[in-house]
C-alpha positions, 0 to 999 in steps of 0.5 A, a space after each residue: 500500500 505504501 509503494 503505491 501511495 509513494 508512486 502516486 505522490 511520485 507521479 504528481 510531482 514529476 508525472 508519468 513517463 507516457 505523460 511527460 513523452 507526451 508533454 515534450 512531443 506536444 512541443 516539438 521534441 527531436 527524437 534523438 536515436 544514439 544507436 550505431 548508424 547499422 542498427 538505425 538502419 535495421 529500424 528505426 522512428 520515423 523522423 528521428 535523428 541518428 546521433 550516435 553515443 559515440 559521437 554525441 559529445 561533439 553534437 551538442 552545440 548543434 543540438 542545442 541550437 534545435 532549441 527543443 525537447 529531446 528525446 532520446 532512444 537506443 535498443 534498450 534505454 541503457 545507452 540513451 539514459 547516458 545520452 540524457 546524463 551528457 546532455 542535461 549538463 548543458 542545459 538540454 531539456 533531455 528525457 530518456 525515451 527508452 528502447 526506440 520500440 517502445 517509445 515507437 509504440 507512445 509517439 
């Protein structure tokens, strides 16, 4: 019973994930996949960006420039939730959208 209170208390405050993919789609947010270009190439969300983890660290002013929401996706949400922790430090309004599939699944 406590967890669910606390999850409920959780979800006022920050909202739930559906919710906040939502909000940053609502206002205009890039898609951001870090996957290597040979996975993006397998399958990937429509109109979403191919920028990988590698790479990204040399993206950022550019991806700034956007001035958008990001979303960012991989294969598992491992990858893009490093992708977040790089670009949250330089003022990018960043959410971890998780595996491209699912978050596929909540565009």
């Amino acid at each position: 019973m406590l967890k669910i209170k606390t999850m409920g208390l959780v979800n006022s405050l920050f909202g739930t994930k559906k919710n906040r993919i939502e909000d940053f789609k609502n206002r205009g947010a890039v898609i951001i996949d870090v996957r290597t270009p040979q996975e993006y190439q397998q399958g990937a969300i429509s109109g979403s960006k191919n920028i990988p983890l590698q790479t990204l660290n040399s993206k950022i002013d550019a991806i700034r420039k956007l001035n958008k929401p990001v979303i960012t996706c991989c294969a598992s949400g491992m990858r893009s939730g490093s992708a977040c922790r790089i670009l949250k430090p330089h003022g990018i309004e960043v959410l971890n959208g998780g595996g491209w599939q699912s978050l596929s699944g909540q565009l």
